[in-house]
C-alpha positions as CSV (number, residue, x, y, z in Angstrom):
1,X,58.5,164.9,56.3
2,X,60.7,166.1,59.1
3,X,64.5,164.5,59.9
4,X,66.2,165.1,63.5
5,X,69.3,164.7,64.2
6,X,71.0,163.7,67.9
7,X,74.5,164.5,68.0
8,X,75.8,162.9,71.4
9,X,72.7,164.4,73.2
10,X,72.1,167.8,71.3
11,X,69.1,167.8,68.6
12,X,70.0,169.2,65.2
13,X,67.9,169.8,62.1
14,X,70.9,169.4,59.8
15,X,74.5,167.8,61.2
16,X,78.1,168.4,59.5
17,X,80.6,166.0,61.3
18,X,84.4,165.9,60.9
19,X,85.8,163.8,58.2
20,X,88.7,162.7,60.7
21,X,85.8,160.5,62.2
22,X,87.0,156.9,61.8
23,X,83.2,156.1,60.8
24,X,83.6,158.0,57.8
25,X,86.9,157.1,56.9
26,X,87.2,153.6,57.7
27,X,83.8,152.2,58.2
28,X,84.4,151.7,62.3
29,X,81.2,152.0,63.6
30,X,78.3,150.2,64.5
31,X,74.8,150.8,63.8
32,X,70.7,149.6,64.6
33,X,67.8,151.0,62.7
34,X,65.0,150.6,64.4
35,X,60.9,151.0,63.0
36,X,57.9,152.6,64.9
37,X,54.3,151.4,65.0
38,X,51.9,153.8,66.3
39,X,54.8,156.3,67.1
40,X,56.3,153.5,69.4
41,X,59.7,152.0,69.1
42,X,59.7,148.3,67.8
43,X,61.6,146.0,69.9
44,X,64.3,148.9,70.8
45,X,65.5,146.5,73.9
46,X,66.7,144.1,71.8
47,X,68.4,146.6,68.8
48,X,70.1,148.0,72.2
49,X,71.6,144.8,73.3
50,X,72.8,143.8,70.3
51,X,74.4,148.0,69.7
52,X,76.4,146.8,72.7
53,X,77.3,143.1,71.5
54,X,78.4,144.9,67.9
55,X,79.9,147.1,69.8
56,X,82.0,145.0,72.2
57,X,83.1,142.6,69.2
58,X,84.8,145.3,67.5
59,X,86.3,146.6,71.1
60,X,84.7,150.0,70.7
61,X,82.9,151.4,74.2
62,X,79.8,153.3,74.0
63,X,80.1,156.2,76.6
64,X,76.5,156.2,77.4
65,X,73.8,153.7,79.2
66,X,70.7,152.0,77.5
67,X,69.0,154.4,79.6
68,X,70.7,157.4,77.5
69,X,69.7,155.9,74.3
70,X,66.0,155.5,75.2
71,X,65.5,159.3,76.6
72,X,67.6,160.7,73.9
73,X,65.1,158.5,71.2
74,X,62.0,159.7,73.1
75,X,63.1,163.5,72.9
76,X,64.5,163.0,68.8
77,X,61.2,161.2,67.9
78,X,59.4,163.8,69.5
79,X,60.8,167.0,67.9
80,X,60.7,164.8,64.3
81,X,57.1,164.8,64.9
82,X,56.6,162.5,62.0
83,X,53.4,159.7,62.6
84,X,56.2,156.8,61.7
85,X,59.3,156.9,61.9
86,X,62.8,155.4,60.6
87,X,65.3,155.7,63.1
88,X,69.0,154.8,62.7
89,X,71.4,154.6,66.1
90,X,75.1,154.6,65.1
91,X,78.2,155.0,67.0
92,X,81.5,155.7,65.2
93,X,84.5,155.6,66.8
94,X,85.2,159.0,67.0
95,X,87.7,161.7,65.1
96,X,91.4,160.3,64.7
97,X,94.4,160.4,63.1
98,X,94.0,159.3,59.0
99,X,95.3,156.0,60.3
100,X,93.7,152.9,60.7
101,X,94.9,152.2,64.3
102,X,91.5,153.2,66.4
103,X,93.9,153.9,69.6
104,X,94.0,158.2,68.7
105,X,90.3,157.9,68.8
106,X,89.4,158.8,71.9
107,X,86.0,160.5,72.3
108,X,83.4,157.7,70.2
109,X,80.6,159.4,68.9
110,X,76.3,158.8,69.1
111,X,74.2,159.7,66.0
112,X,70.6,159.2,66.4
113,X,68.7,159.9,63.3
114,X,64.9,160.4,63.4
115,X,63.0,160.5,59.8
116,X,59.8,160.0,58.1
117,X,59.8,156.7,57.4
118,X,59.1,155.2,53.6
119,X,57.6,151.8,53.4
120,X,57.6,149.1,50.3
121,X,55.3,149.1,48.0
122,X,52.0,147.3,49.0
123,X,52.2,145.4,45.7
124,X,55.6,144.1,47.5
125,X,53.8,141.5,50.1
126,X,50.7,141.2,47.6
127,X,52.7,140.0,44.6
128,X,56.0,139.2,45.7
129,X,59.8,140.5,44.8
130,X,62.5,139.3,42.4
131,X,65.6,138.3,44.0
132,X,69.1,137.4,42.4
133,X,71.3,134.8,43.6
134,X,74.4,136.8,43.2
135,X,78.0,136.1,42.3
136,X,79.2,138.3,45.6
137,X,79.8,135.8,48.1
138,X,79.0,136.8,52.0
139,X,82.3,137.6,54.4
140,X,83.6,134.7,55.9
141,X,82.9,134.8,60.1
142,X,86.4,134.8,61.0
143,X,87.4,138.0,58.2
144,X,83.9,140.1,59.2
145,X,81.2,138.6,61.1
146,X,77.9,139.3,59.1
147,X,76.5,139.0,63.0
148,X,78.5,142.2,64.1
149,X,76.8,145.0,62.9
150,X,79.2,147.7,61.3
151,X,79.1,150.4,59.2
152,X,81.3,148.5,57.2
153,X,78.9,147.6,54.4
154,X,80.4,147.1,51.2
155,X,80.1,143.6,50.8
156,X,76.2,144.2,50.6
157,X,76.6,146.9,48.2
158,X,78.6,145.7,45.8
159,X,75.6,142.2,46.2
160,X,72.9,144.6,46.0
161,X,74.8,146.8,42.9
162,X,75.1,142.7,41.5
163,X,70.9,142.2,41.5
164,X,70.3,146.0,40.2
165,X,72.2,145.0,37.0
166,X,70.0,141.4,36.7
167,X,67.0,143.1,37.4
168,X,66.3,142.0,40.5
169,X,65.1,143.8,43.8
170,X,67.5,142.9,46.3
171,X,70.8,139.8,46.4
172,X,70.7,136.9,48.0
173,X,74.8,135.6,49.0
174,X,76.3,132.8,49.5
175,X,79.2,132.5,51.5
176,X,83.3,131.7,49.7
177,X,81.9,127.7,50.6
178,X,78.8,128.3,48.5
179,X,76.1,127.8,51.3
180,X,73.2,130.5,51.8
181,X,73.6,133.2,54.1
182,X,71.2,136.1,53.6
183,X,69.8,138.9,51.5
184,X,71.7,142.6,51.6
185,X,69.6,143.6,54.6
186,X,67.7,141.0,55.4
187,X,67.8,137.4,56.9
188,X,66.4,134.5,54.1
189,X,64.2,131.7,54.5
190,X,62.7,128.9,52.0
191,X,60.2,126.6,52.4
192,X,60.2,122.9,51.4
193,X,57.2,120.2,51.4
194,X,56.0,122.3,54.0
195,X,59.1,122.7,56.3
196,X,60.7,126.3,56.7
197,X,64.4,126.1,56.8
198,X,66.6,128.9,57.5
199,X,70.6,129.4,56.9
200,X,72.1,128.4,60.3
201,X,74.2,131.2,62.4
202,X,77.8,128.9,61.7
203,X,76.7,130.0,57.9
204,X,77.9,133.3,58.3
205,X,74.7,135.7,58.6
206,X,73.3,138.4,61.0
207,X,71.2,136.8,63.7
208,X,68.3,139.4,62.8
209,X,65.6,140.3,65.4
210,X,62.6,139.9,63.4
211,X,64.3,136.5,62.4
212,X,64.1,135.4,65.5
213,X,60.7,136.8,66.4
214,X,59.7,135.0,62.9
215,X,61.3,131.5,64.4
216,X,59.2,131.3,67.4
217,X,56.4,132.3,65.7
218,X,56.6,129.4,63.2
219,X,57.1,127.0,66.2
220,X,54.4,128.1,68.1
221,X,52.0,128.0,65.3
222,X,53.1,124.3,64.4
223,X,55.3,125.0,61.8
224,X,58.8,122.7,61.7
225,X,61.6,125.1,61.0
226,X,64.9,123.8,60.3
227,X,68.4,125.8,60.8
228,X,71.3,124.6,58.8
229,X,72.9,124.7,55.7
230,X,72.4,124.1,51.9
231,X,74.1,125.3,48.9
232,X,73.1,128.2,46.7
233,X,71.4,125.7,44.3
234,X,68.6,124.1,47.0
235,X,67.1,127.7,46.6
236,X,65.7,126.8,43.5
237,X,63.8,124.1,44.8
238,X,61.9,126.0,47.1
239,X,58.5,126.2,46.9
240,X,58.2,129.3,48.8
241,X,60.9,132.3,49.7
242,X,60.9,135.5,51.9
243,X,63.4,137.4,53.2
244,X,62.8,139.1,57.3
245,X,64.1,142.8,58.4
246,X,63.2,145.2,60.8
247,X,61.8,147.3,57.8
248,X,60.9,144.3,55.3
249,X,59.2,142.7,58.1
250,X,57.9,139.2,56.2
251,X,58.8,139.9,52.7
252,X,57.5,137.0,49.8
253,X,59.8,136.5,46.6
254,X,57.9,135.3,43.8
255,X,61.3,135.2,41.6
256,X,64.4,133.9,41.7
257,X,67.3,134.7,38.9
258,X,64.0,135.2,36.5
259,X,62.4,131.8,37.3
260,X,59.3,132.2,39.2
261,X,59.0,130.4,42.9
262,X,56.7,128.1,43.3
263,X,53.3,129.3,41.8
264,X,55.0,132.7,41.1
265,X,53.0,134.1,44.2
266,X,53.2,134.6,47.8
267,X,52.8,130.9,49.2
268,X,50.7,130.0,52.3
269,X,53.2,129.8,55.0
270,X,54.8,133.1,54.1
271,X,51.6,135.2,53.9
272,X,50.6,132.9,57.5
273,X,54.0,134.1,58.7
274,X,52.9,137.8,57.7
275,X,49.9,137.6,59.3
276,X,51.3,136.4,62.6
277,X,54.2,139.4,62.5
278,X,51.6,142.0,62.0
279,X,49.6,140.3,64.2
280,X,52.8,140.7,66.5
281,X,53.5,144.1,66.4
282,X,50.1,145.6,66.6
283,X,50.1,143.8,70.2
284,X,53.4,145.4,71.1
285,X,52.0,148.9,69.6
């Protein structure tokens, strides 16, 4: 198991940064993490684009190109060594004043982290996850868009702290109007009579690559998908849940707040789903 640090283009086995950096202190960063299949990025064009939309919503300028990013990967993910790989991009907004005005931050910083990468549990996709439907309620859109991806993640932590103490694997939030939004890290779908619906993007939720990947799969495979929104309490009507992520991928829930889903198993459409994603990304491999 080998971790590799990038500090702004210089590869490090260990990395101490200043706690001046506004990433530490406030949270003003953004971030991607980003999977490997054969010891190849997964979909790193589109984790990049949407680095730079984070970063241009929060006003923060990254001082390198998408071509900097994809040498400097290639050269961390080669020293790492590792046959898989988790890799985690972040940009912070650089050492400042203790002060939360960003304007004495002048020189943003580029972490690329390169580790061995530790995937769920097999008996995850076989048998399914609990989930919790969590008190914690999503951030409103217009306080901190889910869709702007910060290192600002205490919202999901406290959720994700919430399911711990019910037993649960991982949260599922509503947001302060009580409609579905998403799981801590991880975009949420449900399926009813046979139609998968999804919390729409005006719901307040992270528009999640492998969420859209999963979208056009369903659509091409004949599936009717459905974006909108519903209240927390449609969930328990589902007949099938999973949640999407980069490193989830297509993950079933077979429990919801202790009740089981469905027939308390994966159903058809989500391991068809799972099928078609793997399917996906050995192609792209």
């Amino acid at each position: 198991m080998t971790t590799k640090i990038n500090f702004n283009g210089e590869i490090h086995d260990e990395l101490n940064i200043s706690v001046m950096d506004h990433g530490f202190l406030f949270g003003d960063s953004v971030y991607e993490v980003v999977s490997t299949l054969n010891n190849k990025f997964c979909f790193l064009d589109e984790h990049l684009d949407r680095l730079y939309n984070s970063a241009k919503a929060i006003s923060l300028t990254i001082p390198r190109d998408k071509e900097w990013f994809r040498e400097q990967l290639k050269n961390t993910l080669i020293a790492a060594g590792n046959d898989e790989s988790y890799v985690r991009i972040i940009v912070t907004r650089g050492v400042g004043e203790i002060n939360i005005d960003p304007s004495s931050c002048e020189h943003p910083n580029i972490i690329l982290m390169v580790m061995d990468v530790t995937e769920y549990p097999k008996s995850y996709y076989e048998k399914g996850i609990q989930v919790a439907l969590v008190s914690i309620k999503r951030n409103p859109r217009d306080s901190l868009n889910p869709n702007v991806k910060t290192g600002n993640y205490l919202n999901n932590v406290l959720a994700k702290m919430e399911a711990d103490k019910l037993g649960a694997q991982d949260a599922v939030m509503v947001n302060p109007w009580g409609f579905l939004t998403e799981g801590t890290t991880s975009n949420l779908f449900f399926v009813c009579e046979g139609h998968i619906l999804t919390p729409s993007m005006e719901c307040g939720i992270l528009s999640g690559i492998t969420r859209q990947l999963v979208i056009q799969l369903a659509k091409e495979n004949g599936f009717h998908v459905e974006e909108g929104k519903w209240p927390g309490e449609e969930l328990f009507k589902a007949d099938e849940i999973f949640l999407t992520g980069t490193l989830k991928k297509v993950m079933p829930v077979s429990n919801l707040d202790g009740r089981p889903v469905g027939s308390g198993k994966p159903g058809p459409i989500t391991l068809s789903l799972l099928r078609l994603y793997d399917d996906l990304l050995t192609k792209k491999a």
